[in-house]
BAZADREN-456099 format. One line per 10 residues: number of its first residue (from 1); for each residue x, z, y of C-alpha. Coordinates in nm, 3 decimals, always signed. Each point is the difference from the previous one (the first is absolute). Layout:
<atoms>
NUM) X Z Y | ...
</atoms>
This chain:
<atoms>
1) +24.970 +7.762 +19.026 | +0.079 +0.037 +0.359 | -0.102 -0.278 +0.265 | +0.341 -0.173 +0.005 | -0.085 -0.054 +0.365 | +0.075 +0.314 +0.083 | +0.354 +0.154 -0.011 | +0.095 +0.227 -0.297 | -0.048 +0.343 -0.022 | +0.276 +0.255 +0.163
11) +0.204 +0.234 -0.144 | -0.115 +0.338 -0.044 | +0.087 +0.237 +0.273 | +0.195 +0.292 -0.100 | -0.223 +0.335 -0.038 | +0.239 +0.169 +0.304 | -0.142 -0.234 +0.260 | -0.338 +0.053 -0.164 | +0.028 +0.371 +0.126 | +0.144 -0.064 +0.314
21) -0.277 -0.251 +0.067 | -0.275 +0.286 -0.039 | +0.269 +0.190 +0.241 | -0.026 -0.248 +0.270 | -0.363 -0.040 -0.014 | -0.004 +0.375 +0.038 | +0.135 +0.030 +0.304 | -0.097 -0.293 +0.140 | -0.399 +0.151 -0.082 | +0.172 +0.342 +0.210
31) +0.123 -0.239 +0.280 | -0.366 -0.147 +0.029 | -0.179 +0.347 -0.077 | +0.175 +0.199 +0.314 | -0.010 -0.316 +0.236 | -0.383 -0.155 -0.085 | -0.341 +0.061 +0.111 | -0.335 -0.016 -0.084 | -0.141 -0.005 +0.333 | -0.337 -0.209 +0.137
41) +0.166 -0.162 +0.248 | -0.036 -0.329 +0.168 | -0.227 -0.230 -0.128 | +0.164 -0.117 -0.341 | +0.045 +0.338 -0.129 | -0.286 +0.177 +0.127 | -0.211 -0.303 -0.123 | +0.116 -0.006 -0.349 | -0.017 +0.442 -0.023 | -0.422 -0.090 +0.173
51) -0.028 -0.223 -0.298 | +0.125 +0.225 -0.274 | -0.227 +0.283 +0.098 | -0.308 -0.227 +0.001 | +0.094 -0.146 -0.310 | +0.089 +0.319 -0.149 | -0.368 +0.113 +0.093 | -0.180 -0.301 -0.206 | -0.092 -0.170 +0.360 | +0.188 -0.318 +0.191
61) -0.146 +0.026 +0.299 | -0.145 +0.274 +0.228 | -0.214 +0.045 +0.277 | +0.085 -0.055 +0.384 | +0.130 +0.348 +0.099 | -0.178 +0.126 +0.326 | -0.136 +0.290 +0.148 | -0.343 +0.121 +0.018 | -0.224 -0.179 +0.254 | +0.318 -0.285 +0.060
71) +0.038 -0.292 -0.195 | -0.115 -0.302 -0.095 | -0.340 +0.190 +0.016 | -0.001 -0.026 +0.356 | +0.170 -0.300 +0.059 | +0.402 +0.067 -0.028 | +0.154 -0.309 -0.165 | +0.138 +0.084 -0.354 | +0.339 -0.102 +0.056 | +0.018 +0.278 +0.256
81) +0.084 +0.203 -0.277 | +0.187 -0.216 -0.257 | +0.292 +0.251 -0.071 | +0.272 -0.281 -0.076 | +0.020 -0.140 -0.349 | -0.358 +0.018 -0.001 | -0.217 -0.271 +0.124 | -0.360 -0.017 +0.027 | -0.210 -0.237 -0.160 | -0.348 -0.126 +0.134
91) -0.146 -0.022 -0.321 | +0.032 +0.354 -0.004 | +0.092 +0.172 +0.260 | +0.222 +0.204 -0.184 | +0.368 +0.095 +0.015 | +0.153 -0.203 -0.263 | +0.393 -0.021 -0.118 | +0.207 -0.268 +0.162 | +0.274 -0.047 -0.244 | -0.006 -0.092 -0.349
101) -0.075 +0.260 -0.213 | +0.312 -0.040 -0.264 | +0.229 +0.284 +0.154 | -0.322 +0.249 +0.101 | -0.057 -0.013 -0.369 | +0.334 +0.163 -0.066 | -0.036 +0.246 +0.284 | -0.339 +0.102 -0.135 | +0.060 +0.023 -0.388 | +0.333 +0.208 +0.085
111) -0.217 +0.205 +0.283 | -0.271 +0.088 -0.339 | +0.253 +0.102 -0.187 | +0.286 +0.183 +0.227 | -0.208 +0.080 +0.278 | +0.048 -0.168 +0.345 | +0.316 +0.174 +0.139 | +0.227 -0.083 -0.346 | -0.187 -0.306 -0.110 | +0.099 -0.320 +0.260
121) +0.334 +0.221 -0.011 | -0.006 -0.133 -0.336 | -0.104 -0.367 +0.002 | +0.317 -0.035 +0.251 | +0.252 +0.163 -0.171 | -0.143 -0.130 -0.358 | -0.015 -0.340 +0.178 | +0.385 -0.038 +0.109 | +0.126 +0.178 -0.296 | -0.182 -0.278 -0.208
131) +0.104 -0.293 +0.230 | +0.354 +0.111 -0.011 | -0.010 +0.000 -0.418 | -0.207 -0.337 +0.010 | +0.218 -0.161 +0.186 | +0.296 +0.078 -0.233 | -0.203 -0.064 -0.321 | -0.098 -0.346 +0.169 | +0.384 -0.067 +0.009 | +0.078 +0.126 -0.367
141) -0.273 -0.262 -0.094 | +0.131 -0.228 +0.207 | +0.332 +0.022 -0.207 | +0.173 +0.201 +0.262 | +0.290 +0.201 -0.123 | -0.082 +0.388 +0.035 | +0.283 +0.060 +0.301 | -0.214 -0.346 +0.233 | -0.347 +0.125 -0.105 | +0.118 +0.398 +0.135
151) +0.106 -0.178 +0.357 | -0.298 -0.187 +0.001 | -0.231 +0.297 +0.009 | +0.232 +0.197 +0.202 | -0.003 -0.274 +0.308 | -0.361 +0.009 -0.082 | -0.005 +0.381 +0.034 | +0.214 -0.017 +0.349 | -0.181 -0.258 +0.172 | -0.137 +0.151 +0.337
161) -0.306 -0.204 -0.046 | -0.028 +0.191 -0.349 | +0.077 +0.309 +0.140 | -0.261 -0.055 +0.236 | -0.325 -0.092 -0.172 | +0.105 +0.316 -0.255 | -0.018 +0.293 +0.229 | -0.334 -0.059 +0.087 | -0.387 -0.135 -0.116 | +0.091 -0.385 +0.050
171) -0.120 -0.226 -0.260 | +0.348 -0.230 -0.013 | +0.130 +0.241 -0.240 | -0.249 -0.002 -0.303 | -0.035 -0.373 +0.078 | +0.348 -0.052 -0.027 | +0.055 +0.248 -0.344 | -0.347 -0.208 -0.130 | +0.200 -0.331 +0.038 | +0.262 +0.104 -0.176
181) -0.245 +0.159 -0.281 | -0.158 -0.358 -0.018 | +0.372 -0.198 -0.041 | +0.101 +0.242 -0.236 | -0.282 -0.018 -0.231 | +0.031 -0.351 +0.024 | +0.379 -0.027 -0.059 | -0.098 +0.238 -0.324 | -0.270 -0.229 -0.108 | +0.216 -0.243 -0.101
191) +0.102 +0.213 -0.303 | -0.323 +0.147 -0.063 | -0.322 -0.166 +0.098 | -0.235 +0.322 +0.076 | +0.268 +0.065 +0.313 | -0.195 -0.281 +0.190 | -0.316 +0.219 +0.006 | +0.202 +0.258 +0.214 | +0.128 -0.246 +0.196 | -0.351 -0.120 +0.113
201) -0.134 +0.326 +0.037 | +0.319 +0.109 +0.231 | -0.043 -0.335 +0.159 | -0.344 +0.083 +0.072 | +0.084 +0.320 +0.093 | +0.236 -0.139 +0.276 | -0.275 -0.219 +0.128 | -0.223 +0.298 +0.015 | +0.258 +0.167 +0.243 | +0.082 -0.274 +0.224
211) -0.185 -0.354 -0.044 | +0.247 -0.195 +0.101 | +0.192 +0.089 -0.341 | -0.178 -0.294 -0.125 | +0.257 -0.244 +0.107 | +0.205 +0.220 -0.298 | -0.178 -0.207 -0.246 | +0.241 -0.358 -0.019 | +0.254 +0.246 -0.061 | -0.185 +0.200 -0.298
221) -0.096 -0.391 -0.116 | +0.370 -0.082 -0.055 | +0.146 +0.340 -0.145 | -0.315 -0.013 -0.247 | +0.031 -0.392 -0.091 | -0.288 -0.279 -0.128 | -0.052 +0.222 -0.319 | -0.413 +0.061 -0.041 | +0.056 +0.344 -0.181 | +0.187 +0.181 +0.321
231) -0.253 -0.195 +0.267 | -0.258 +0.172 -0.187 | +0.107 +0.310 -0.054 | +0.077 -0.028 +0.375 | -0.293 -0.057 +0.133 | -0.198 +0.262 -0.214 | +0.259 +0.273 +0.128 | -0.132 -0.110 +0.331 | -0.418 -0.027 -0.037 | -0.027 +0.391 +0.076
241) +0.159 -0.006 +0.324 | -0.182 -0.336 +0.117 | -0.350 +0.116 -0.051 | +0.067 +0.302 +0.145 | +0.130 -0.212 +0.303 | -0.309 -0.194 -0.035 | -0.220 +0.290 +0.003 | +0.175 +0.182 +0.257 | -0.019 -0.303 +0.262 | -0.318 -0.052 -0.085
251) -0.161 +0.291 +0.057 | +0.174 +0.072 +0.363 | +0.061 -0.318 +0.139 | -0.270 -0.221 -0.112 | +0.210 -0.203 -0.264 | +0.272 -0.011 -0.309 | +0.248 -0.220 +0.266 | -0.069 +0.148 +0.279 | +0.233 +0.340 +0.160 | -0.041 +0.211 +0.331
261) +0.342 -0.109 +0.113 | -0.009 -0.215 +0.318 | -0.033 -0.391 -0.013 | +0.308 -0.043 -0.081 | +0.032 -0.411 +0.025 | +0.017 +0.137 +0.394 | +0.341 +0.143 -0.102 | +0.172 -0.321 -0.220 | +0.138 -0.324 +0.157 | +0.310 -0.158 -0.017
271) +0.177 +0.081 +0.335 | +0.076 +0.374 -0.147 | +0.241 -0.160 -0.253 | +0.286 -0.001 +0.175 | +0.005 +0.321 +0.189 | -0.090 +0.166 -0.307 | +0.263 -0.144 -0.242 | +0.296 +0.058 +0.294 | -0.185 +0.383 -0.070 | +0.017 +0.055 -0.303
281) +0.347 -0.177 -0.086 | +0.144 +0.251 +0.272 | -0.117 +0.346 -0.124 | +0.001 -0.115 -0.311 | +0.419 -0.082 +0.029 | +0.016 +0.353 +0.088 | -0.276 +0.242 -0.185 | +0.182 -0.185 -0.314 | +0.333 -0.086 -0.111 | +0.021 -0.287 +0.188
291) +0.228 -0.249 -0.288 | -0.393 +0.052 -0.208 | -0.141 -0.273 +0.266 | +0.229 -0.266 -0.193 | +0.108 +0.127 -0.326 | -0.337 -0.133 -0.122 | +0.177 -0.299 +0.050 | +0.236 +0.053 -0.260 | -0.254 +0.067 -0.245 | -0.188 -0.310 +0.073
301) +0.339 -0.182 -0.042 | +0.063 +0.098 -0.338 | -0.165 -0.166 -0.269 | -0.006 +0.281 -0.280 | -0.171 +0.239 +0.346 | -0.180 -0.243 +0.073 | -0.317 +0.141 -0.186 | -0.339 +0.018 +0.007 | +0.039 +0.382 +0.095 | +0.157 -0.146 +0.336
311) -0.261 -0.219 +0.051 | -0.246 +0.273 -0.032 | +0.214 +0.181 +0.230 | +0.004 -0.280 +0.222 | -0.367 -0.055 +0.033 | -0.003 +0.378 +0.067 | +0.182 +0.012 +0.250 | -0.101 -0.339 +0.184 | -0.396 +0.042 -0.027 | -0.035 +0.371 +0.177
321) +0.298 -0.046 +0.217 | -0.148 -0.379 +0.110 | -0.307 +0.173 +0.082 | +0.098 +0.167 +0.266 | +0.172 -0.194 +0.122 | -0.302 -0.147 +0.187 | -0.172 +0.280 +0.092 | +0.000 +0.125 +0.375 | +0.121 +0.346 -0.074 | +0.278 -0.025 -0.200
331) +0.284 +0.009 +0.278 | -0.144 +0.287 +0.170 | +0.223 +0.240 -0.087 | +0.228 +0.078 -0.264 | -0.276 +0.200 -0.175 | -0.147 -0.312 -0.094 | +0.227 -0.073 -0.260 | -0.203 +0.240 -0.207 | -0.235 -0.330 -0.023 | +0.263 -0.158 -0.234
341) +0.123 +0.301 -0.158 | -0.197 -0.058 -0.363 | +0.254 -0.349 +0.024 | +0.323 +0.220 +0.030 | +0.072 +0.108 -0.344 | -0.053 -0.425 -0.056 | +0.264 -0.074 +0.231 | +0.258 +0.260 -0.122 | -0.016 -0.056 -0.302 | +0.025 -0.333 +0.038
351) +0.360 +0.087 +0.184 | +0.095 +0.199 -0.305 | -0.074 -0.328 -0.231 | +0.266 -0.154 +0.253 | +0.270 +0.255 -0.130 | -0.081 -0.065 -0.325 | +0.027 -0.369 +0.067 | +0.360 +0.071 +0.133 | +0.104 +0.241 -0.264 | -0.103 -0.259 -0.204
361) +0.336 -0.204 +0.083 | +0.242 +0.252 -0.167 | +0.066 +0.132 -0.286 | -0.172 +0.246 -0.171 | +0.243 +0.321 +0.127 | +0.008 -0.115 +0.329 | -0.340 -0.093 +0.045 | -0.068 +0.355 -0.135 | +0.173 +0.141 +0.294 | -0.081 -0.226 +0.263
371) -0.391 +0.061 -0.092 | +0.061 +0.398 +0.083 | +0.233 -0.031 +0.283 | -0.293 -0.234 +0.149 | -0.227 +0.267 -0.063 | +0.176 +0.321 +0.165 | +0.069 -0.238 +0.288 | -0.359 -0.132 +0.054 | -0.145 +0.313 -0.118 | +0.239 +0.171 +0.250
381) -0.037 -0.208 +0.302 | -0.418 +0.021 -0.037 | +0.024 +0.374 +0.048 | +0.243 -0.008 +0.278 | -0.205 -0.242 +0.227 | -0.304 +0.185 -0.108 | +0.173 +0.284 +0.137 | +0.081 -0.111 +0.310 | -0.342 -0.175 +0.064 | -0.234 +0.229 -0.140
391) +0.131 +0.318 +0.230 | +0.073 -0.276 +0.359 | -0.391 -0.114 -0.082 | -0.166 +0.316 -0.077 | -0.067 -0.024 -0.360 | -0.009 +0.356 -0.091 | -0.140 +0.086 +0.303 | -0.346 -0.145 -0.090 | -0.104 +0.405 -0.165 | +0.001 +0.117 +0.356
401) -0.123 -0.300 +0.174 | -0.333 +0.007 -0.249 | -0.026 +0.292 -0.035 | -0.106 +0.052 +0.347 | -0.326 -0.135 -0.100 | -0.122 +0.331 -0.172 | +0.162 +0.233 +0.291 | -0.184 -0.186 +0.213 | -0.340 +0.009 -0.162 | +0.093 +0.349 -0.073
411) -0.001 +0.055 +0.314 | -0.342 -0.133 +0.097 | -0.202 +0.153 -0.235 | +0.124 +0.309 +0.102 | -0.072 -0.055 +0.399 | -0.309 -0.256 -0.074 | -0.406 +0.159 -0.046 | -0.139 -0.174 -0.302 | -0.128 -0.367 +0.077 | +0.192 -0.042 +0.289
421) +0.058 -0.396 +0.052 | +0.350 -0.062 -0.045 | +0.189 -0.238 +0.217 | +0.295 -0.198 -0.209 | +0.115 -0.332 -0.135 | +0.333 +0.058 -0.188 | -0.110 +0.295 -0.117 | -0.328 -0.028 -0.112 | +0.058 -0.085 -0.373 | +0.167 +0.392 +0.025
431) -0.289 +0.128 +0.138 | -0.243 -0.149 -0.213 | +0.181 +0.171 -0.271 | +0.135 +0.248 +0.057 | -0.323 +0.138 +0.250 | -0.379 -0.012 -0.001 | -0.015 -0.133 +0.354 | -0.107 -0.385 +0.040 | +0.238 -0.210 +0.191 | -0.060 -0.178 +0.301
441) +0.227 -0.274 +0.053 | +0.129 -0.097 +0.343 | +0.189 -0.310 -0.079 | -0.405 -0.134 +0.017 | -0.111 +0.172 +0.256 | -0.055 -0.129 +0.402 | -0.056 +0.209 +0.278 | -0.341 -0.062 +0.062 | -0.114 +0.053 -0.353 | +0.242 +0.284 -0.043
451) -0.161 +0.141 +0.331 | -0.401 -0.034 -0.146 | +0.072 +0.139 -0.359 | +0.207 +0.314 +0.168 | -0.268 +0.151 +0.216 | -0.249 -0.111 -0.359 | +0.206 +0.236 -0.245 | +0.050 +0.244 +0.286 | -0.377 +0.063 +0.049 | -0.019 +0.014 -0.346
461) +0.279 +0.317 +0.060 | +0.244 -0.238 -0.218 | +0.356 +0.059 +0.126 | +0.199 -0.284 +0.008 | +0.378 +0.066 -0.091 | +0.283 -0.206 -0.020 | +0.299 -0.008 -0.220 | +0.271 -0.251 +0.149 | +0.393 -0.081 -0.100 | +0.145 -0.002 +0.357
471) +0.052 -0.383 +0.067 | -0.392 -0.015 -0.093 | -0.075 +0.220 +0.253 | +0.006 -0.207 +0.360 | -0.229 -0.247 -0.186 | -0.254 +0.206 -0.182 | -0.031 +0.262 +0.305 | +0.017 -0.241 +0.315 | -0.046 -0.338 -0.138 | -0.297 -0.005 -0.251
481) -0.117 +0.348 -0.008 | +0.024 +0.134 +0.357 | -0.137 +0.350 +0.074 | +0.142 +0.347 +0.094 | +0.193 +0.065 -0.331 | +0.256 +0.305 -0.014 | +0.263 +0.076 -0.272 | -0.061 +0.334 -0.200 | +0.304 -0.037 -0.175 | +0.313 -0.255 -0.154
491) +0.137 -0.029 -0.323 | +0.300 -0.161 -0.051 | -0.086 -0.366 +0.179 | -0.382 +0.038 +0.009 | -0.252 +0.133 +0.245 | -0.308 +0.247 -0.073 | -0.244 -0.128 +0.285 | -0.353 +0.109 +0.119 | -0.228 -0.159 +0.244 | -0.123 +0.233 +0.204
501) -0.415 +0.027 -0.005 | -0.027 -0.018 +0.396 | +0.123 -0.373 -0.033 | -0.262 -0.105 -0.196 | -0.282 +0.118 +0.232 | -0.234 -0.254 +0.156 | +0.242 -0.281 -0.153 | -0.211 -0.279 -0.085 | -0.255 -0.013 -0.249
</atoms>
């Protein structure tokens, strides 16, 4: 019998919007295909793609990248040439992954099978499509009527943020459709016990791909309920993915609990509370419709809404959102809502319960009708301001902005000998990949040491190279790494650079 906490099942939706559904997610996929990437870029992206192709090798670590007769050999710190989202541990020495290894597990399994040009195509794309069909199956379970549950997905869909973390290698997308895997399964459970498994291994999926999905669990707790079957089933679906979080911690960073983020108790306190919520509260008003920051309201004032599905939905939202809402970064930029974007389809669909709730006070006909103009409208308005935002902040811009990253490299392999020393910082995730030449990162460089391991690699007959986005430039060239550099050519916003060999002569040793 179903969990009378719970509302009751919807209505069927008719098999017309079943086709147009597939439709829609059709050209949305198009939309994302012609305007994503799959580029190495900055740290994040180029960190997870570094990951993939280790794990996809059977290793999780690799050695420090140098070149013959300079390195750690001969007394160049490590970190010199820590390609970013790497970091180097002193256990080992070795170049190990920074981030978690959730979302490089996706890269790599789809790289096996589809090869690396189509494959991380393919984890985004499958990622979004699956989000955006989660998110409405969450809201059929949920007791949504067909028309609500359709605007749900399709404010989902809009979102900037959304749009975003889907048109490149960012792991907010599969940790936001892995969320919505885990509610789902547990919304299901309650009508079929074995549905709890799934939910625990999605849940420990979404753990697996960003860590702090852990705080997803209250919420999981109350959409499962005190009933010793599901918890079990639960937390069976989940042993696979925590010993291989377990082993995988273990065996690069020295323990199960331990990570190679940064110490991040340096980055919570509680003064970042208020500048973050006034944040979020203001792009959120406008990357959503903004009437779904208080319909929840409506739900919650409705006894017969008033379920534990919006609890669950509740907790969702509240425990990732409250999060970061502490943390240092979080009002950077409006990039940073990416951070709560696995709490999203929480919050919306909590505003859809709030129509519901309002429907609710009419008849049956006119609730009918109120419940689908509500939808066109909300649906509606999400893809208008997604409109305007998305194009005034660059959205579908990111393709040419990351895809500079493999010009560029392009372009130094091309005008670089083999084992030249490659100057970089932003760009030195790209190079790792994408190139055989080891970094050597400026951002930890000083003159004087730059000065002393120059004229080494140079009598060595090591060129030294640098590969610099144009506001890096003044810094790397004059500031930390001074020398007689000259440009052999630009590409889009970056700089090919050599330092000439004279400079190095009777430099310091």
């Amino acid at each position: 019998m179903a969990n009378p906490h719970f509302s009751p099942p919807a209505a069927r939706a008719p098999q017309w919007f079943a086709w147009l559904g597939v439709v829609a997610l059709a050209g949305y996929a198009v939309l994302l295909g012609v305007n994503s990437t799959i580029a190495a870029g900055g740290s994040d992206s180029s960190g997870y793609l570094n990951s993939a192709r280790l794990l996809a090798s059977g290793r999780v670590a690799v050695p420090v990248r140098t070149s013959p007769g300079f390195g750690p050999a001969e007394g160049v710190p490590p970190e010199w040439f820590q390609p970013l989202g790497f970091v180097v541990l002193e256990m080992s020495s070795d170049l190990t992954p920074t981030y978690p290894s959730g979302f490089p597990l996706h890269l790599a399994l789809a790289g096996k099978i589809l090869g690396w040009s189509w494959g991380p195509r393919f984890v985004e794309l499958a990622g979004a499509l699956a989000a955006i069909w989660l998110c409405y199956a969450v809201g059929r379970e949920l007791g949504l009527s067909w028309p609500l549950a359709a605007a749900a997905a399709v404010v989902l869909a809009a979102c900037p943020v959304m749009l975003f973390a889907s048109l490149q290698p960012l792991s907010d997308l599969p940790a936001t459709t892995w969320c919505l895997a885990a509610v789902w399964a547990a919304l299901r459970s309650r009508r079929q016990a074995g549905w709890a498994a799934a939910c625990g291994a999605a849940y420990g999926v979404a753990v697996l791909v960003r860590p702090t999905n852990i705080v997803l669990l209250p919420a999981l707790l109350v959409l499962l309920g005190l009933h010793g079957r599901r918890l079990t089933w639960a937390a069976l679906g989940g042993v696979p993915c925590v010993a291989w979080l377990a082993f995988y911690n273990h065996t690069l960073y020295g323990g199960a609990f331990r990570s190679g983020y940064f110490d991040w108790s340096e980055f919570f306190a509680l003064q970042y509370f208020k500048p973050a919520a006034s944040y979020f509260l203001q792009w959120l008003a406008v990357f959503l419709p903004a009437v779904l920051l208080v319909l929840p309201l409506a739900a919650f004032w409705r006894r017969d809404t008033r379920t534990r599905g919006l609890y669950g939905l509740a907790w969702w939202f509240v425990s990732i959102t409250g999060l970061y809402l502490f943390v240092a970064f979080s009002h950077e930029a409006w990039t940073c809502l990416r951070y709560i974007l696995p709490a999203l389809p929480a919050l919306i669909l909590a505003g859809m319960l709030g129509v519901e709730a309002i429907a609710r006070l009419l008849a049956a006909a006119p609730a009918r009708r109120l419940r689908r103009v509500f939808a066109v409208l909300i649906a509606g308005w999400a893809v208008g301001m997604s409109w305007q935002w998305s194009r005034s902040l660059g959205v579908f811009s990111i393709k040419h902005h990351e895809d500079v990253y493999i010009t560029a490299t392009a372009a130094a392999r091309t005008r670089f000998p083999p084992h030249t020393l490659v100057l970089c910082c932003h760009l030195s995730g790209a190079v790792f990949y994408y190139t055989d030449f080891p970094v050597l990162r400026w951002d930890v460089a000083n003159p004087a040491e730059f000065t002393r391991y120059a004229a080494m690699a140079q009598r060595a007959g090591i060129t030294i190279g640098a590969l610099l986005f144009a506001d890096e430039e003044q810094r790397a060239l004059q500031e930390s790494c001074p020398g007689e550099w000259f440009c052999l050519a630009t590409v889009d916003n970056v700089g090919v650079w050599r330092l000439a060999p004279r400079r190095a002569k009777g430099e310091i040793d």
